[in-house]
N, C-alpha and C positions, 0 to 999 in steps of 0.2 A: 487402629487409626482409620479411619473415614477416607475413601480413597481423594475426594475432592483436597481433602485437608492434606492428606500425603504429597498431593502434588504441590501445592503452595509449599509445603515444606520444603520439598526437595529444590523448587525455583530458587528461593530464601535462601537455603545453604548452597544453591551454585554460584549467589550473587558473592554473598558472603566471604565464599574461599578466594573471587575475586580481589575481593577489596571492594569492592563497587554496591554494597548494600548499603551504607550512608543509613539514612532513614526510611527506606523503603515501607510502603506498607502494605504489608500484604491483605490481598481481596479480604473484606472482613474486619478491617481495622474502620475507628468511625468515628472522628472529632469532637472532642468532648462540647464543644459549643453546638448545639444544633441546629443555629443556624447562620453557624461559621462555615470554613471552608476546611479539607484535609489539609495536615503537615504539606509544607512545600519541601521536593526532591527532586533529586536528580534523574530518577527516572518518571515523575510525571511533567518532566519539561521538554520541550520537543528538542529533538537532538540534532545534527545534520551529519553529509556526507561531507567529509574532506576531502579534495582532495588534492595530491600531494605530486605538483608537476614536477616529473623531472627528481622526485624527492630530493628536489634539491633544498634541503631544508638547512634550517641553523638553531641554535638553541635561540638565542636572543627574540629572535623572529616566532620559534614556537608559542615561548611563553607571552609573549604579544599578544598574539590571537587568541589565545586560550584565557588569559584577561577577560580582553575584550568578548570572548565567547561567554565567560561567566558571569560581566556587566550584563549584556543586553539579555539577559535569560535562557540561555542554551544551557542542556543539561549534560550532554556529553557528544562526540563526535565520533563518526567511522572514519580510519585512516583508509585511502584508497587511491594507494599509487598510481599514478598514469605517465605518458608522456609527456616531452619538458617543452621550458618556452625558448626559443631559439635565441642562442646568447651568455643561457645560463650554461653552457655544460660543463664549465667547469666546476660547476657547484654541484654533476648531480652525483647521487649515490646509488650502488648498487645495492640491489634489494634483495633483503636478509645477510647482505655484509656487515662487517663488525660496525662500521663507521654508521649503517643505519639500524642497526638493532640500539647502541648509544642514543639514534633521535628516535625511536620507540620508547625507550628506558626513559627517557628526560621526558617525553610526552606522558603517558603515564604517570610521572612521578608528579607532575607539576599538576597535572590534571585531580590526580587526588589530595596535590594542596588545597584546588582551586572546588572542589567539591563536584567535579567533570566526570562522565563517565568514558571509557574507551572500548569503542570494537575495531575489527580489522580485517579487512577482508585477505583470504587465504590467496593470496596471488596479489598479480598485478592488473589492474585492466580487466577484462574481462573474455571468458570463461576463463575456469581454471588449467595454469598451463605454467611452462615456465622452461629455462633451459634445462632442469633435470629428467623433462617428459622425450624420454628417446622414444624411437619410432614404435615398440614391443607395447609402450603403456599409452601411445597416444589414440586419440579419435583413429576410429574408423568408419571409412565409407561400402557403399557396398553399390553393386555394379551387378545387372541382370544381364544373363546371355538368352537370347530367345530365338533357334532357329528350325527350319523346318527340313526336314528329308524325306524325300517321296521316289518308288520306283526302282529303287536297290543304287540312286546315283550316287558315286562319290562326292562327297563334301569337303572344302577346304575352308577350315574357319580360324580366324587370326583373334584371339582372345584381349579382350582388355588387359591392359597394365593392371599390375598387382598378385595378389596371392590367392590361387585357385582352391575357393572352398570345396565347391562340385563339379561336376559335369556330367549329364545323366543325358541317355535317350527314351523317350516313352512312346511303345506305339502304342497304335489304337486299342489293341489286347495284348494279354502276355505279359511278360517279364521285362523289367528296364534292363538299358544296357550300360554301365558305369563307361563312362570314356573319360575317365580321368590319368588313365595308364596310357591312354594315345595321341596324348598333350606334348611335344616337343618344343623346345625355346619357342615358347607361345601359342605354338600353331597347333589346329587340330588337322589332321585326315583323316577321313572315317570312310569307307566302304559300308554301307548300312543297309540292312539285308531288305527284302521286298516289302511294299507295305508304305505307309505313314508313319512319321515321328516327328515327334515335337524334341527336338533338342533344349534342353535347360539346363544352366551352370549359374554360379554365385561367383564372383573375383572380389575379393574386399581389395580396401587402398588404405594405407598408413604410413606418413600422418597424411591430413586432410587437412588444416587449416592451421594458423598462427593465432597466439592471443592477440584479440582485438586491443587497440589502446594500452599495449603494454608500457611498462616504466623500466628504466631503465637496469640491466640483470632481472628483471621477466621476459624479456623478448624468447620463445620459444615454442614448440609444440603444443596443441590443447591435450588435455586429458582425455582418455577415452572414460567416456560418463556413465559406461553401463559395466565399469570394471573395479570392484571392490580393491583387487590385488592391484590394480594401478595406482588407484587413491592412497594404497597404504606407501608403496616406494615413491610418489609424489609428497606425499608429507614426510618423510626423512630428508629432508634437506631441512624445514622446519624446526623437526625434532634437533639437529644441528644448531640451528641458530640459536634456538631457544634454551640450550643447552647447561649454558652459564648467567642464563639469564635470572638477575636477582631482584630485578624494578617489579611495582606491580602487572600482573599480567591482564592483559583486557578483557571484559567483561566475557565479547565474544568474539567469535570466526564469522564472519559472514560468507553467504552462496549468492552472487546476482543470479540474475532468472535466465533459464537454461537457454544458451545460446550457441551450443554447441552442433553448429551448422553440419548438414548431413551425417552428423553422427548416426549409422543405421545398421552397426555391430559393433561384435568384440570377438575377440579369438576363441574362447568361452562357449559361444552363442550355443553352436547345437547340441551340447553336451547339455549347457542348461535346460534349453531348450525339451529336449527328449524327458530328463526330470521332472519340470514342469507341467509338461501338457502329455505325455506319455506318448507318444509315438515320435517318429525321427523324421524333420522336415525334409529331410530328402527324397523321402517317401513320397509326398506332398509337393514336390519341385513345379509340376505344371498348374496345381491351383496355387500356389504361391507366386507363379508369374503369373497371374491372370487366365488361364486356361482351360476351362472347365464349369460346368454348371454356378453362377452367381454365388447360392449360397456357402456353396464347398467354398470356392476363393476368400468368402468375407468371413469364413470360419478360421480357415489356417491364417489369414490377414491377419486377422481378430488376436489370435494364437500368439504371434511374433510380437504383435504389438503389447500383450501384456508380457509377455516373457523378458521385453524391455524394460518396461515399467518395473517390473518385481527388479532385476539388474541394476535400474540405475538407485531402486529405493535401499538397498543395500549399498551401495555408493553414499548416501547420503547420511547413511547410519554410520559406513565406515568413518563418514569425518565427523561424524558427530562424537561419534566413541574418543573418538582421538581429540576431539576437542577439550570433552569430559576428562579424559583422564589429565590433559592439563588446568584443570578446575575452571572452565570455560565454561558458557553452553553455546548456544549456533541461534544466525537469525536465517531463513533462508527463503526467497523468493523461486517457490516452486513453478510458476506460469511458465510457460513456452515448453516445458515436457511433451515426451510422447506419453507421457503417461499417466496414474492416478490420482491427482493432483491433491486431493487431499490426504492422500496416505503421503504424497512428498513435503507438503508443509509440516505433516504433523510429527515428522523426525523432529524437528527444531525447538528448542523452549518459546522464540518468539518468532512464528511464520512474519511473513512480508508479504505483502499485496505492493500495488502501486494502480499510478493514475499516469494516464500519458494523454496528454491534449485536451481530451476530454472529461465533463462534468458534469455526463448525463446520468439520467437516474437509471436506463438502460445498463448500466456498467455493475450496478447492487450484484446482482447474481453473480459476478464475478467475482467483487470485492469479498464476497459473505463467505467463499470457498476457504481461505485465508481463516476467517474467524469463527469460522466453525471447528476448524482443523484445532485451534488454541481450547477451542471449548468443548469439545471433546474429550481433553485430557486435563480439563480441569486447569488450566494453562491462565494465566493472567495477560498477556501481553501478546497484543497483536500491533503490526508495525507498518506502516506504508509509504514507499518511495515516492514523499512527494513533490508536488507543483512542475515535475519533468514536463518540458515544453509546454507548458501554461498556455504560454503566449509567445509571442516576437521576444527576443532579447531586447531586455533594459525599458519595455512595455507591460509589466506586467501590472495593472494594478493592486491594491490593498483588497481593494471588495473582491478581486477573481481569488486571493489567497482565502480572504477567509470563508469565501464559496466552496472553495476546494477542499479546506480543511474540515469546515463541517459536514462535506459529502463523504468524506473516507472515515470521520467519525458516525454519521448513520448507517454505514456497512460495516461497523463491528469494529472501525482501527483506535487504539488506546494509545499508540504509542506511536508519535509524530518524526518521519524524518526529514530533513528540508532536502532536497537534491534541487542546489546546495551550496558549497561554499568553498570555494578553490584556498588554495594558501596563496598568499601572495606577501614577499617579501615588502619590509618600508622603502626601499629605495627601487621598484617596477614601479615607472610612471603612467600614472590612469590611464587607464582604469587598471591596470595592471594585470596579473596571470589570471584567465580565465580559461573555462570549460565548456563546449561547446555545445553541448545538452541540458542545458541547466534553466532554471531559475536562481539567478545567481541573488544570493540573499546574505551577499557579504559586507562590508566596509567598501568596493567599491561598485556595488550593484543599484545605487540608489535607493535604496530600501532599509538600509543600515540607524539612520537617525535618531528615527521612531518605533525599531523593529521591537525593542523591548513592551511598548503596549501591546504587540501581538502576541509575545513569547508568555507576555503575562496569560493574556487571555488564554492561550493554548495549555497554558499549565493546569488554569483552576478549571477547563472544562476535560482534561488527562484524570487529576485528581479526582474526577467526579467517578470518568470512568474505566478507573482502576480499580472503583470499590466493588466490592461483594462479586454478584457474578450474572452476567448475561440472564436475563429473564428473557425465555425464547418461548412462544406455544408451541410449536411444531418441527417436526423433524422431517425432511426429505429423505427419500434412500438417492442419495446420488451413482445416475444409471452408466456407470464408467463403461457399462460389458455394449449397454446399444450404439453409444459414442466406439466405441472399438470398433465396431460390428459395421464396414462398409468395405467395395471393393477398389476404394482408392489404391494406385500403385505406392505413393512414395509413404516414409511414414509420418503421421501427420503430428500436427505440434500444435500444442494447445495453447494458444498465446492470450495476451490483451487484446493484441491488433486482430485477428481472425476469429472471432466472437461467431460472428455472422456467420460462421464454415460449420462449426461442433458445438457450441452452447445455444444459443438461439433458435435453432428450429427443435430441439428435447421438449419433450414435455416438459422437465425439473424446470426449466427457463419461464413457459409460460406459466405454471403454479407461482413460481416463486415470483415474480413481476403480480400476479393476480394478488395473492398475499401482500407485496410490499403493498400496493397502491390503497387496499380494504384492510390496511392497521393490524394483519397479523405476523407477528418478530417470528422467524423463524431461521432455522441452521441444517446442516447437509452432512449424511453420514454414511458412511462407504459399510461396503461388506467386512471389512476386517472392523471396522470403530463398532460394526452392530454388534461383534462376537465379543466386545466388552460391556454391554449392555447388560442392566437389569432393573425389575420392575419394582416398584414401592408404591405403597395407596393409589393403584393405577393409574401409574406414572410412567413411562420407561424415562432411565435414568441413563446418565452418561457423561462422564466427564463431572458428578457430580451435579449437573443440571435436570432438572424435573420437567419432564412436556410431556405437554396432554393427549400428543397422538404423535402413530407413526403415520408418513403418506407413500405412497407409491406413488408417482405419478407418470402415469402412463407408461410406467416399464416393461417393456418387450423380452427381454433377458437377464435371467437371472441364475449363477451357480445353485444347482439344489442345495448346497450347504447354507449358505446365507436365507433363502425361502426354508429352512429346516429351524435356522436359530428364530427368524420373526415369528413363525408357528411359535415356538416354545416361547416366543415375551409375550405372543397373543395370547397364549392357554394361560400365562399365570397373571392372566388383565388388562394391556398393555392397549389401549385403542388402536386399532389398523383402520384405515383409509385406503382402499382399492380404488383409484381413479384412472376411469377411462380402459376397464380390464386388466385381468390380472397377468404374470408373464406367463406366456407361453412356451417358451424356448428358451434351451440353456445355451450360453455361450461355446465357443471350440467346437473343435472338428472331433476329439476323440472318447468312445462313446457316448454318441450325441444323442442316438435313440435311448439309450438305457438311464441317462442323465436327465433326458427329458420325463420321464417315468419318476424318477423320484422326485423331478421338481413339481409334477402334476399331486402326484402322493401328499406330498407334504401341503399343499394347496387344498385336500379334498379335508383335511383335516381341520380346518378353520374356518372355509370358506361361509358358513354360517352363521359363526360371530365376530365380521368385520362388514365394516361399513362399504360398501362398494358403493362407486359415484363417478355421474362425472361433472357436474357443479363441485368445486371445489369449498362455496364458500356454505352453502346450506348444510354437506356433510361435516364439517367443522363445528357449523352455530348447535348442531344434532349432537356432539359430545361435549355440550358447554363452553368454546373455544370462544375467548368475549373479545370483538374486535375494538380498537384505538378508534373512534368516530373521527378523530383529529383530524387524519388523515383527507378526509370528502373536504375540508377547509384549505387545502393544502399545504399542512404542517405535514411535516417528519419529523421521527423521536427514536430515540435507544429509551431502552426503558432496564435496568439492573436492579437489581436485592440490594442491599445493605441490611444491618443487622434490626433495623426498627421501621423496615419498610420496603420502600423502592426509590430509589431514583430514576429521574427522566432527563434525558438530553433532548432537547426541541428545535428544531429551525421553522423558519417561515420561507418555505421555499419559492411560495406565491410571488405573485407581481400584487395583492393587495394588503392590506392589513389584516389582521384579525384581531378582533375587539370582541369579546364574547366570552360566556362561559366553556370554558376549556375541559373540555370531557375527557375522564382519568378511568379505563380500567377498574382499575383495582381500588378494592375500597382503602377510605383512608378517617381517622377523625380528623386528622389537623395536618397542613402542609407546609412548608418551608419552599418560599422562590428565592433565587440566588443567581446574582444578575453577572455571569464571566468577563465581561466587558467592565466592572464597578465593582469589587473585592467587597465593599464598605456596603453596600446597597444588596440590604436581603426583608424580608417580610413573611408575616405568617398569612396566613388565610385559612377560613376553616371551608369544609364542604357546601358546596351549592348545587342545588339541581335542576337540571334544565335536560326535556324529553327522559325525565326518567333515570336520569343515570348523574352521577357525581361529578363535583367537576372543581373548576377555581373560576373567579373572574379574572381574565387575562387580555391584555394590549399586549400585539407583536407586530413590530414594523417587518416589512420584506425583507427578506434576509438577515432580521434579528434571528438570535438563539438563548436560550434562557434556560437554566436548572430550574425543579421542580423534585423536594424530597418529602414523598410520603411518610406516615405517620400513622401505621396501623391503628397502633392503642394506645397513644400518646398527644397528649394535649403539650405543645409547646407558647412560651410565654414568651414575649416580644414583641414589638412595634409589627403592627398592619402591614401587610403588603398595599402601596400604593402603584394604581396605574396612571401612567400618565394624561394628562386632560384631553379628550379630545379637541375642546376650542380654545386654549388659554389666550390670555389677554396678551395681545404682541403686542411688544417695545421695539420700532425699528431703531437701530443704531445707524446714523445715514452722518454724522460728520465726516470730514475729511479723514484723511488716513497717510502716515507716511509708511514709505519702504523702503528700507533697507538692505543688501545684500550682505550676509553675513559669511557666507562658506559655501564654499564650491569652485565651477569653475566653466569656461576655460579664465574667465577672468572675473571680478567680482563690479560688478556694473556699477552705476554712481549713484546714490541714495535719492529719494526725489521725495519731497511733500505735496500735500494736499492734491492725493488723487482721488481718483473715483476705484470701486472695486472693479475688476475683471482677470480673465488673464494677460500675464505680463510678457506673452511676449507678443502682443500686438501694440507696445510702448514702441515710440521711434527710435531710442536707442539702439543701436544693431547690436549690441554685447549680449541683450536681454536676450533675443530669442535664443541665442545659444548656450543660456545659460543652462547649468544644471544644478542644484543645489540647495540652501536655503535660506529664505530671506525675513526679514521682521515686518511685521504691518503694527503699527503705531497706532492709537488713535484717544478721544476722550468722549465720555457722555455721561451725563445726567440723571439720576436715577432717582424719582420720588413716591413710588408708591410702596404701599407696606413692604419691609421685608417678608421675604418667603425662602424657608429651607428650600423648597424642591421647583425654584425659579431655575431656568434651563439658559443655558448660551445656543442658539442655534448658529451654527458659522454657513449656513446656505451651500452650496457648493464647495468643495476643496481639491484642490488638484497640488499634490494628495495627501499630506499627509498633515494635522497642527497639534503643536506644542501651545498649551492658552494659558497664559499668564494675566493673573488680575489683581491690579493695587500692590503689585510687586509681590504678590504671590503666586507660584507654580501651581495650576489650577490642574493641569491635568493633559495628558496626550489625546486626541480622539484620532483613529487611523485610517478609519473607512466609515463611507457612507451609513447611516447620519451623522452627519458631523453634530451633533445635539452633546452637551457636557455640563452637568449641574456648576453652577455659580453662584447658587444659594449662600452658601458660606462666605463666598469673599466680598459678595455686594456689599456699599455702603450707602448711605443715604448724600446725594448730593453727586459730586463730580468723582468719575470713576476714571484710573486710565487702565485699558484694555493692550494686550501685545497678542498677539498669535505670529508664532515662527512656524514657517511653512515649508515645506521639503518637496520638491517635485521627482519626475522618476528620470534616471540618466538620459533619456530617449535623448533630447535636444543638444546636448553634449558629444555625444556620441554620433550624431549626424556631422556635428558640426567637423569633428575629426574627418570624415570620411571625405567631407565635401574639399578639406583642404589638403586632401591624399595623404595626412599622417599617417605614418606606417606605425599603427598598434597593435594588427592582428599575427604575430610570428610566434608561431607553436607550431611542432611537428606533429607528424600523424595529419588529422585531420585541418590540423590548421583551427579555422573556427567560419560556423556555417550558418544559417540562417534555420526557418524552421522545419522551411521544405529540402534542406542539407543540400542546397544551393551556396556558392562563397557569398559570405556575407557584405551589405553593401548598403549605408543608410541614408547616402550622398542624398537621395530624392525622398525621402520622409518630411512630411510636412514636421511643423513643430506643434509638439501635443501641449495642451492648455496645461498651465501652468501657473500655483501661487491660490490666495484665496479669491475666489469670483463671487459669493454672497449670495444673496444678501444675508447679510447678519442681523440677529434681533435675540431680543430675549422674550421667550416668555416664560408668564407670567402668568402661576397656576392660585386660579381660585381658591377663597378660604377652604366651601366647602373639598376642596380637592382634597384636602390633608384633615380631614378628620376620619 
């Protein structure tokens, strides 16, 4: 079997022994209509985080949500215990008690009525911790002693709190002096002979921190994360609870992203340590406190820091194992490590990336680490915590989500999570239990109404790309050894938030940013993903994906082992790109000269037949690497295989339009568009060429996204792709308009006719501006020129979201900017009546509470906090425009448009 295939296989049967495979399809599977959409699942629907205050949960109240989860298109949800809301506690439940393994069992069970998928994170809150973590398996901190003795004086040194790894003296020559025998209840005295020394000792601390945001029966010690044998006696409480358990079991375990604060050992260390890197860091005690020529320090630095990484990657395997053997697999959000970030994602069947605040395109390199880690191993599914801190609570728009969401789908993410969706029982009055990091994208988050046209859209552009597999041109070596390689004291974490510290100033950063921007897809692969590598019609292959070169980019250090396997892909064809020089120097302190020799060795051996450069983009167009022109337009695209082509994802990330022929790579005879937004609306197009190269004619509004399915050798039959008109013939719609308030609150305002369009809460009614909710706009017109299928309703501005009903027909939801939605079909000739129900975001609700000191915010822990985790406070927020503001019109597309 084909390893690529292997690994779908093995996904398949871990979904499988789930229960949670439903209809899945695995990469490779392809709609018999072609230019239909794939099977709708549960896992191409975006899922969210639950989570579970206080688990103070009930059955009656689960199956609610999980309804209501299945109505508006969610495809399954993460359980994730947290802290309660003050009030509740006698509802809440101790976690992995009998009493909550029954509301796991009923969740589960109802969930696969309801056709819902389940994960769950191993703990509560986060890192992982709980009360079974006694002080032997928890975090540990570490603590540098650094002093000086000169001139043979006695020293009297009072040692930190904790347990004394070392304590060494080193003079200027000679032999160290162990003072670990002359340690009394804490204290040192030392008599130390003539001369200079540098005194250094290690004191670790255990524990070191609590779980954050714990739930209730999690409150406890965090794990120590670089200790396998911790993780195994942390999950036997698990293995307890799970023990009698007979409900379906959840998909997966999930890992939030490593926040296991000053975690900087384990008991283990230098035993590993010495295995690892072959000498004994005690040896090393003064360049490991800083003491000693730069590069020695940033070598043994270097040393510790992967010695970690290898520690906690075995940590993440242990719970993956343990996952697996209860027929699980693991999602895990690797960021914030100290260490190889792609070898920690790529434990997992479905890494996680995320997005915090920001929406820049500066973030890709980050995102891509994530999916490359999935496509390396031939992995289907990459996942991303999203819409975290978007924005202000209860402001978040429609158009920032689906900014957001098509940015973590052009960094590779298939698989949507909302962060998210608190539980909240029917009787918490509004807005009721929230989370205080969130895009709350619940029943009371104001975004609940309409959310189903987003859930849609999120599905059919998931299903697009779930199919076949990442088409990438190029491979990075991601340079983990020069990021190690500084003499920082503490040890560093490689997070979201500190980009700016360790990713951004690499070379890999500025290729990959030069790459994104000049339309060439590419992915990131470490020293161990190379040593699974191999080559096919000078290809290096990997994870089952073909690319047309390897690059180096600007790597400074490299193990001669990893520069020994790229020799041997380069000798059997494999295109290499040496950019910006090749490495010079191998990582670590121990034998460094003799390491450096075979890394030169194995260099002298290819250096002939590999492209060295430092223009990244001429060396690439030099091995036929054919860039996406889109791009110079300011499109972004995913671009995947399937089995009779490729498919493309596309955004218009521009602030203009594009109206042009739309330049395709790869060749194609006949294309298929398929509009994610309109299920029903798809077209063929055949090849057009403009500057030489293939293309479609294509119209993209700003922040439109549109499918695009190639068709190597296949001619498909079906209705034109039409673009829309650039000048169609407007019909303003300017009669009166009534409104009514239909649902919401705090109260529901008194209906008024014959207004003008705006927002509503500049009406004198004082109910209006506080309103939140949604209301009906009434109205009638006229309509006498020819029928036309592909006549559009433009609703002008919407604040935010409309349901458009025509002639007592449900026309259709539009959710975000443009509000544009065909009404071709329901037109009739003569007098029409028009409805659009309109949904605004809680913002104005929510102010109104604050101004009238209603006490709604009471949750423990954190309470609930604004964005800069300040207490929150909306009393002084103006009120955001609300309702339809217009204009509305229709147009009205020329004959020749539709032919």
């Amino acid at each position: 079997m084909a390893p690529d295939l292997f690994r779908k296989t093995c996904l398949a049967t871990s979904l499988l022994a789930t229960g949670w495979l439903g209809n899945f399809a695995i990469a490779g599977d392809f709609p018999e209509d072609p230019m239909g959409w794939p099977a709708v699942t549960s896992i191409n629907k975006p899922w969210t985080r639950w989570w579970w205050l206080g688990s103070a949960v009930d059955k009656p109240n689960l199956t609610h949500e999980l309804e209501d989860f299945a109505k508006t298109g969610l495809g399954g949800v993460e359980i994730c215990p947290i802290y309660g809301a003050v009030g509740a506690e006698d509802r809440f439940l101790k976690f992995l008690s009998p009493g909550w393994m029954d509301m796991l069992a009923h969740t589960t069970t109802e969930a696969k009525r309801l056709g819902l998928g389940v994960d769950m994170t191993t703990g509560t809150g986060w890192p992982f911790g709980g009360p079974q973590v006694t002080p032997e398996i928890a975090s540990v901190g570490l603590t540098m002693i650094r002093e000086k003795a000169a001139d043979g004086k006695a020293i009297t040194l009072t040692l930190p709190k904790g347990n004394l790894q070392c304590l060494r003296a080193f003079p200027e020559s000679g032999p160290f002096v162990d003072l670990a025998g002359s340690v009394k209840d804490g204290k040192l005295d030392w008599q130390p002979p003539a001369g200079k020394w540098n005194i250094v000792g290690l004191v670790s601390q255990s524990p070191i921190q609590k779980v954050k945001r714990a739930a209730p029966g999690g409150e406890g010690n965090v794990l120590d994360p670089f200790s396998p044998d911790a993780m195994t006696g942390y999950l036997a409480a698990f293995d307890k609870a799970f023990a009698k358990f007979t409900a379906p079991m959840p998909r997966a375990q999930f890992h939030d992203s490593f926040e296991y604060y000053a975690a900087e050992w384990t008991p283990a260390f230098l035993e590993k340590f010495h295995g690892a890197c072959g000498y004994d860091l005690r040896d090393q005690l003064p360049a490991f406190a800083g003491v000693g020529d730069a590069d020695t320090v940033s070598r043994v630095r270097a040393d510790y820091r992967e010695t970690l990484s290898e520690l906690h990657l075995a940590y993440l395997q242990r719970w993956h194992d343990w996952a697996k053997s209860h027929g699980e697999i693991t999602r895990n959000q690797a960021h914030g490590s100290p260490g190889n970030l792609l070898d920690h994602y790529a434990v997992s069947e479905i890494p996680e990336t995320e997005i915090f605040k920001d929406v820049e395109e500066s973030q890709i390199p980050m995102i891509r680490i994530a999916a490359s880690a999935a496509h390396s191993k031939g992995d289907e599914l990459v996942s991303s915590e999203t819409f975290t801190w978007l924005g202000e609570h209860f402001q978040v728009t429609p158009e920032k989500l689906k900014d957001a969401a098509d940015f973590v789908f052009l960094g590779g993410v298939n698989h949507i999570l909302f962060h998210g969706i608190p539980y909240s029982p029917e009787d918490a009055k509004w807005p009721g239990w929230l989370f205080y990091a969130s895009t709350n994208m619940g029943p009371n988050g104001g975004l609940w109404r309409d959310l189903s046209a987003f859930t849609g859209y999120l599905q059919r552009c998931q299903s697009i790309l779930q199919q076949g597999q990442a088409s990438s041109d190029v491979l990075l070596y991601f340079p983990i050894h020069d990021i190690w390689y500084n003499n920082q004291e503490k040890l560093p974490l490689f997070t979201m938030h500190n980009q700016d510290a360790w990713l951004k100033p690499t070379g890999l950063y500025k290729t990959s940013m030069e790459l994104w921007n000049n339309g060439i897809s590419f992915d990131y692969a470490s020293g161990n993903m190379l040593s699974r590598a191999t080559v096919r019609d000078g290809k290096l292959v990997l994870g089952g994906h073909a690319y047309n070169a390897l690059v180096l980019p600007g790597v400074k250090r490299m193990p001669p082992e990893i520069m020994d396997k790229i020799a041997g892909l380069s000798a059997q064809g494999a295109s290499l790109v040496v950019q910006d020089g090749w490495p010079n120097e191998v990582p670590g302190f121990n034998r460094s000269n003799e390491r450096r020799d075979e890394l030169l060795d194995s260099e002298k051996k290819i250096r002939n037949n590999v492209t060295q450069a430092t223009e990244i983009l001429p060396a690439l167009a030099s091995l036929g690497v054919v860039r996406e022109t889109m791009t110079a337009a300011g499109l972004r695209f995913v671009r995947r295989t399937h089995a009779k082509g490729f498919h493309y994802f596309i955004a218009n990330r521009s602030s203009t339009p594009f109206d042009a022929i739309l330049p395709l790579a790869v060749p194609f005879k006949c294309a298929v568009v398929l509009d994610p937004w309109n299920p029903s609306s798809s077209g063929t197009s055949l090849p057009q060429i403009s500057n030489g190269q293939q293309g479609i004619a294509l119209r993209l509004e700003p922040g439109q996204s549109i499918i695009i399915r190639t068709f190597t050798d296949q001619m498909i039959k079906g209705d034109a792709w039409i673009n829309p008109p650039v000048d169609p013939t407007i019909v303003a719609i300017e009669s009166p308009w009534k409104i009514e308030f239909i649902e919401g609150g705090p109260i529901l305002p008194t209906p008024t006719e014959a207004i003008k369009l705006g927002t509503w809460t500049t009406r004198p009614d004082p109910d209006v501006a506080n309103f939140s909710g949604t209301a009906r706009y009434t109205t009638t017109f006229d309509f006498n020129p020819p029928l036309t299928a592909s006549c559009r309703l433009d609703l002008g501005r919407v604040a935010n979201t409309a349901r458009v009903t025509l002639n007592g027909k449900p026309v259709g939801i539009s959710w975000c900017a443009p509000h544009i939605i065909n009404v071709g079909p329901f037109l009739k000739t003569g007098r029409n009546q028009l409805e659009v129900e309109v949904t605004n975001l809680a913002s104005n609700r929510i102010a109104d509470l604050d101004r009238r000191k209603v006490s709604w915010k009471q949750f423990h822990e954190i309470n609930f906090v604004n964005i800069d985790y300040k207490p929150f406070d909306a009393s002084a927020w103006p009120a955001l425009e609300s309702g339809l503001i217009g204009p509305v019109k229709l147009l009205v597309s020329p004959d020749e448009a539709r032919k």
